[in-house]
C-alpha positions in Angstrom: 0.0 0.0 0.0 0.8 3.1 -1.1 0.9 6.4 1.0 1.3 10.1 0.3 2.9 12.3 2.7 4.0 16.4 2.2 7.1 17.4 3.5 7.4 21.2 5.6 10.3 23.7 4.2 11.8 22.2 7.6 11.8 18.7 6.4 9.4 17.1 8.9 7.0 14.6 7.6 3.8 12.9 8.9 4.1 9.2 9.1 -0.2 8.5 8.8 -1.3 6.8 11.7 -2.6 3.6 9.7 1.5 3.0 8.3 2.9 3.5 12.0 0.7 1.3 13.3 1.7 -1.6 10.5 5.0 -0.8 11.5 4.9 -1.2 15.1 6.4 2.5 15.4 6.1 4.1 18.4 4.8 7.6 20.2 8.6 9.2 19.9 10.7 6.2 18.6 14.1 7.2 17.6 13.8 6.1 13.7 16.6 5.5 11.1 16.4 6.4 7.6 18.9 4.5 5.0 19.6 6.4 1.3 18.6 3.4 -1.1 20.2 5.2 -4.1 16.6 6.5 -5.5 15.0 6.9 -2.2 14.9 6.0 1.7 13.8 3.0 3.9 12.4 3.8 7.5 13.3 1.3 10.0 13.0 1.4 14.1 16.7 2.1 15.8 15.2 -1.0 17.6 15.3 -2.9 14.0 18.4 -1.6 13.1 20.2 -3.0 16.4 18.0 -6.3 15.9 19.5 -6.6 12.6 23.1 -6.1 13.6 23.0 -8.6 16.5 22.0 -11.4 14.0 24.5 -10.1 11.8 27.0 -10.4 14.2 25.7 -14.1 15.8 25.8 -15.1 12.1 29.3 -14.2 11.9 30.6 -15.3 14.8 28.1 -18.6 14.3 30.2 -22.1 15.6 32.7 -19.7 17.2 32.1 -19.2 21.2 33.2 -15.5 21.8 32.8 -14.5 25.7 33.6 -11.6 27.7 36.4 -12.6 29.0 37.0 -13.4 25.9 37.1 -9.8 24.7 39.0 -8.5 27.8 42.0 -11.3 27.5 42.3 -10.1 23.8 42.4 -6.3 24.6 45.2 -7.3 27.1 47.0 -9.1 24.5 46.8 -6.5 22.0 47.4 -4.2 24.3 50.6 -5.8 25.5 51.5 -6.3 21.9 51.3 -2.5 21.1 53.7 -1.1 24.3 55.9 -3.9 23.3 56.6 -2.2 20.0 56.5 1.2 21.6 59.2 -0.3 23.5 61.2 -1.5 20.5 61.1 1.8 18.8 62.4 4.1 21.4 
């Protein structure tokens, strides 16, 4: 379905009231807007992080990745870079 909207010299446009209720949009919902080349998609931030979290599980799918998985990697990195600070001064 098709909906027709006008946009104020400001730029602010009405979502109707029908649309934001197919799209689960909330009273004051922080929304995203991604340039598709000829136009825009409207997505909830909620979406947008929803999307990124399975993109990340479905790159880190078969590999167990925890916390302290993070922080003993930091440390090693981080222990890596002052060693070469080390070796250049």
């Amino acid at each position: 379905m098709s909906y027709s909207v006008n946009m104020t010299p400001d730029g602010a446009m009405i979502i109707p009231a029908a649309l934001r209720e197919q799209l689960g949009f909330k009273d004051g919902e922080r929304l995203v807007l991604e340039n598709d080349g000829d136009g825009f998609t409207v997505k909830s931030y909620r979406q947008v992080v929803r999307e990124v979290q399975a993109e990340f599980k479905r790159m880190l799918k078969g590999r167990e990745f925890t916390v302290d998985d993070f922080i003993a990697e930091r440390r090693f990195e981080a222990a890596r870079e002052e060693a070469e600070l080390n070796d250049n001064s």
